[in-house]
C-alpha positions as CSV (number, residue, x, y, z in Angstrom):
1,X,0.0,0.0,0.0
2,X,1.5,3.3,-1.1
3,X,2.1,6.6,1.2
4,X,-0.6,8.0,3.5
5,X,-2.4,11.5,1.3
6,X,-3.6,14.0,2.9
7,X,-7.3,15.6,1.3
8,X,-8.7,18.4,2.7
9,X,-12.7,18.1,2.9
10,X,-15.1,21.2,3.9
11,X,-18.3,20.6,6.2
12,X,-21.3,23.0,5.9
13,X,-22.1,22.2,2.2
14,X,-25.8,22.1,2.1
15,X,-27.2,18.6,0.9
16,X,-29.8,18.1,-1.7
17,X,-29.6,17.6,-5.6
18,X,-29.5,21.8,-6.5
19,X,-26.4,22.4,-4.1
20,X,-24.9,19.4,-5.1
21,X,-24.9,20.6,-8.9
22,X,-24.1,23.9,-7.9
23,X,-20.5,22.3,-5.6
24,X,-20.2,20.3,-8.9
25,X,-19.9,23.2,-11.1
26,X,-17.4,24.8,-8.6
27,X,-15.0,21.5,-9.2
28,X,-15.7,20.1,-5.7
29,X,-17.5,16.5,-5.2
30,X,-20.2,15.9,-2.5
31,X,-19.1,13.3,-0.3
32,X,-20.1,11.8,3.5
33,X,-17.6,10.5,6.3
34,X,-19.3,7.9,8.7
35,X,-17.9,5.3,10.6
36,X,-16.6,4.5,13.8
37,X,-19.5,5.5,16.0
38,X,-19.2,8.9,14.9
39,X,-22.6,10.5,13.2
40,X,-22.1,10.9,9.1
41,X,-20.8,14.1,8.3
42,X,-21.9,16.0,5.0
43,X,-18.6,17.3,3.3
44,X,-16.8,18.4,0.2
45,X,-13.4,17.8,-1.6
46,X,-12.1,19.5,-4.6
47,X,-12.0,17.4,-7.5
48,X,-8.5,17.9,-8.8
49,X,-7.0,16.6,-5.5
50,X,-9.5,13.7,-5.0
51,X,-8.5,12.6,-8.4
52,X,-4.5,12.8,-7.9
53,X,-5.7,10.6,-4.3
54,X,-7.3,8.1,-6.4
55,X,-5.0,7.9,-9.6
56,X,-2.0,6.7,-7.0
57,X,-1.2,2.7,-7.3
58,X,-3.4,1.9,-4.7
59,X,-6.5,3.0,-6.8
60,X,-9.6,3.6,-4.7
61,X,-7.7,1.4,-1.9
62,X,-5.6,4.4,-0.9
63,X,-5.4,5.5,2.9
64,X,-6.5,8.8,2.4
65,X,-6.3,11.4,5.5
66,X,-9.3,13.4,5.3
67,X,-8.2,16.8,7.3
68,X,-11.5,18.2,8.8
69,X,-12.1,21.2,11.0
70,X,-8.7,21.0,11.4
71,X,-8.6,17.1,12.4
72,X,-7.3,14.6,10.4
73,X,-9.4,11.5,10.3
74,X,-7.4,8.0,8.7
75,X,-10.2,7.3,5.7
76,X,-10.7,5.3,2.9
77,X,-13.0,5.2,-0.2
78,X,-15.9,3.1,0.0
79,X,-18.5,4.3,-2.3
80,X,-17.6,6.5,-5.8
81,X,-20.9,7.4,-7.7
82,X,-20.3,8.2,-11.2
83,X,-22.7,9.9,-13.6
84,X,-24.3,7.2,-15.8
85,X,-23.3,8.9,-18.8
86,X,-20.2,11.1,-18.2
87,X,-19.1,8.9,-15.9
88,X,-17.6,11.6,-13.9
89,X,-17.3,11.6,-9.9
90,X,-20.5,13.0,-8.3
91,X,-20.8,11.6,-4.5
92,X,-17.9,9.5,-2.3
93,X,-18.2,8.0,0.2
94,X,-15.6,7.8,3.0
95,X,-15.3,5.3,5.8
96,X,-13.5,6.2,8.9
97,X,-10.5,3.5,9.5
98,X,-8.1,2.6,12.5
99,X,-4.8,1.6,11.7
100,X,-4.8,-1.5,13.5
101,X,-9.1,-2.2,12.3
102,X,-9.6,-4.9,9.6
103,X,-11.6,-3.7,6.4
104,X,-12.1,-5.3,3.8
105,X,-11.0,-4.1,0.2
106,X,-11.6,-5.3,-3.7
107,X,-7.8,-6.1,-4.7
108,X,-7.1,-6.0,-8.7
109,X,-5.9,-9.6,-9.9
110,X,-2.7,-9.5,-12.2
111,X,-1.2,-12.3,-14.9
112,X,2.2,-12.0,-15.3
113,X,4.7,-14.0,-16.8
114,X,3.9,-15.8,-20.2
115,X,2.9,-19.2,-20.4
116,X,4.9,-20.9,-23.4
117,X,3.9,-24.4,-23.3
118,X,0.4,-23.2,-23.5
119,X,1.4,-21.2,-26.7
120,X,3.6,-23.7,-28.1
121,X,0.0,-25.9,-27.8
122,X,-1.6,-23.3,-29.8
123,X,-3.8,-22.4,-26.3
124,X,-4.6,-19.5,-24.1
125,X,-4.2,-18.5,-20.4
126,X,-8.2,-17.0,-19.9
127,X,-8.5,-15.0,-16.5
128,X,-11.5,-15.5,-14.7
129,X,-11.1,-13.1,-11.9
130,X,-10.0,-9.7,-11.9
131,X,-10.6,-8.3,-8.5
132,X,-10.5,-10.4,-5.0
133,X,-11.9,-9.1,-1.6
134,X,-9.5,-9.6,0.9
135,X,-9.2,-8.6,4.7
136,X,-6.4,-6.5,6.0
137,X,-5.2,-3.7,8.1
138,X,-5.4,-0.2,6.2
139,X,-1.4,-0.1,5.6
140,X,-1.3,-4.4,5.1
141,X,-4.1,-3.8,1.7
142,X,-2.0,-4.7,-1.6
143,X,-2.3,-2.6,-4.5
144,X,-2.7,-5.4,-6.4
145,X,-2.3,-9.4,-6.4
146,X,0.3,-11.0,-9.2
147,X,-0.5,-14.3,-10.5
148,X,2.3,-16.1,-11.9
149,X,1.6,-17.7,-15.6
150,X,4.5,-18.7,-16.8
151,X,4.8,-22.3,-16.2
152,X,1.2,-23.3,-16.6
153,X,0.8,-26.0,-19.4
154,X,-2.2,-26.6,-21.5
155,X,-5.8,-27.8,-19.3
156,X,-4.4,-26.3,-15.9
157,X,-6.2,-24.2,-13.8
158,X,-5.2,-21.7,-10.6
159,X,-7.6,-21.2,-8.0
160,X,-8.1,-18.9,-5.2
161,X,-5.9,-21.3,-2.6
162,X,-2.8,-20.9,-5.0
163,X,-2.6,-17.5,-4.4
164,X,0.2,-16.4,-2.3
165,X,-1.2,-13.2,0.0
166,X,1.1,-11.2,1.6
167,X,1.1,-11.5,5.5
168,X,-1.5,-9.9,7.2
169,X,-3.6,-10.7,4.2
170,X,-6.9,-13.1,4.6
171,X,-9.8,-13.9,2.3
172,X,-13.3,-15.4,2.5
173,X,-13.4,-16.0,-1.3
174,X,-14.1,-19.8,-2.0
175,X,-10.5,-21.5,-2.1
176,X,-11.7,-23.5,-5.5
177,X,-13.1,-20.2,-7.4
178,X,-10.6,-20.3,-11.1
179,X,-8.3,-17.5,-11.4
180,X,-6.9,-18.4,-14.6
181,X,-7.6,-21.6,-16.9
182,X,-5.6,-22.5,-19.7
183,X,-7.3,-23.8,-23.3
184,X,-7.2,-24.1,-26.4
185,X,-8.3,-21.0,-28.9
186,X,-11.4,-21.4,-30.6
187,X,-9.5,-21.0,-33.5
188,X,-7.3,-23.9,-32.7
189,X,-10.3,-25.9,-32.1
190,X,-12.0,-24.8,-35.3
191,X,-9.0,-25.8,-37.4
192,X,-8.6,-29.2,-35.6
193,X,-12.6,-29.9,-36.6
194,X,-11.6,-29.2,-39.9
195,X,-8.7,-31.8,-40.1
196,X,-10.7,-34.1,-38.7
197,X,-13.5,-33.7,-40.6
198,X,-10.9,-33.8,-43.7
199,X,-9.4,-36.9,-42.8
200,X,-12.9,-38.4,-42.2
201,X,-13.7,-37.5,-46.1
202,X,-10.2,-38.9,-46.8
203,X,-10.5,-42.4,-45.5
204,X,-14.7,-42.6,-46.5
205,X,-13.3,-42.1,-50.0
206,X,-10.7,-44.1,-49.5
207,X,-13.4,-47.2,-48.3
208,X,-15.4,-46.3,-51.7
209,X,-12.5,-46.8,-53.8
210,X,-11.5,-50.0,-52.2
211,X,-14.7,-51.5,-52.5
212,X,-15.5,-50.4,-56.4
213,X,-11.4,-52.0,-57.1
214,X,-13.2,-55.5,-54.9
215,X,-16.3,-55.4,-57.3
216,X,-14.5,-54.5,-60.4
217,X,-12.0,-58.0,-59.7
218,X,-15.6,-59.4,-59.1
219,X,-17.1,-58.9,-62.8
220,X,-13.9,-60.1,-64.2
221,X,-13.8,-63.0,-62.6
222,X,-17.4,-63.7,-63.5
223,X,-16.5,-62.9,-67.1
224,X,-13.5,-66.2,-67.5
225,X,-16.4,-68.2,-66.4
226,X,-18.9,-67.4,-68.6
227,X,-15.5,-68.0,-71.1
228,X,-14.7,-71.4,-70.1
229,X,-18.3,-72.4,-70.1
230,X,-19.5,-71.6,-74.2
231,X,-15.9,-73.2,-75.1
232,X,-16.7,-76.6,-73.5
């Protein structure tokens, strides 16, 4: 988990949908602090700085220190409302934190590595989850979780329980959930059909030939016969 940042966030903003556009407009987000026992508290926070708080490694995992009133309050994101179309911030939602409190976090999953006996077998590495919830101290939450690929071969699978979390690091996901899966492209798979199916014409023409050569020696045969026969 990267640095502690520091965000400064204004009480007194008026809630409601028309003040809410109007701190928009001014380049601050509406946002809410609750947690710990404490009653919520309606706030602001200027964009431009909640933006360089979010854009860190950490993402939306970042510790952020929320300076209030002239507190500072430990914090971290656990709500962003985007616009449905613009997809710009307009609410957060902050959850006051202990450094020594579990909370729970969505991690991003990461492949890394390349996988060359599954490309020498014409296959694929397919991830099949990107983001795991783990349970951590504030400071023990990883920016992100890295999967190593490289010596997978083709049909195998990592689940959850191969992962290795860093210490401090705990999570309720089902152990057998797939991670990754390696398999073979649907191209691959297409182009193998169409050998088969190839070599399936190949030896039906093959039979037909072999049995028109059996009845052609057949009617020859028949033929001498009938020869011998009308000379006697």
């Amino acid at each position: 988990m990267s640095d502690q940042l520091l965000l400064a966030a204004e009480t007194g903003r008026e809630e409601g949908t028309r003040s809410s556009r109007r701190l928009r407009r001014e380049g601050r987000v509406p946002a809410v602090v609750y947690g710990l026992g404490a009653d919520p508290v309606a706030v602001s926070v200027a964009w431009p700085e909640l933006r360089a708080a979010l854009t860190t490694d950490a993402g939306v995992n970042a510790i952020i220190t929320l300076q209030i009133d002239g507190d500072e309050q430990l914090s971290v994101v656990k709500d962003l409302q985007r616009h449905p179309v613009r997809r710009d911030v307009i609410h957060v939602d902050f959850q006051r934190v202990t450094a020594d409190q579990q909370i729970e976090a969505d991690v991003p999953v990461t492949l890394i590595g390349e996988a060359l006996e599954v490309t020498r077998a014409n296959g694929m590495v397919d991830q099949t989850l990107y983001t795991l919830t783990v349970s951590a101290k504030p400071a023990e939450i990883p920016d992100e979780i890295e999967v190593d690929i490289s010596e997978m071969t083709l049909g195998d699978a990592i689940h959850v329980s191969d992962l290795a979390l860093p210490s401090g690091v705990t999570t309720t996901v089902d152990p057998e959930d797939t991670v990754a899966v390696s398999l073979v492209t649907r191209s691959t798979r297409e182009a193998m059909a169409a050998e088969d199916a190839a070599e399936a014409a190949e030896e039906a023409a093959d039979g037909g030939d072999a049995e028109a050569d059996a009845g052609d020696d057949g009617d020859g045969d028949g033929d001498d016969d009938c020869d011998a026969v009308g000379d006697r």
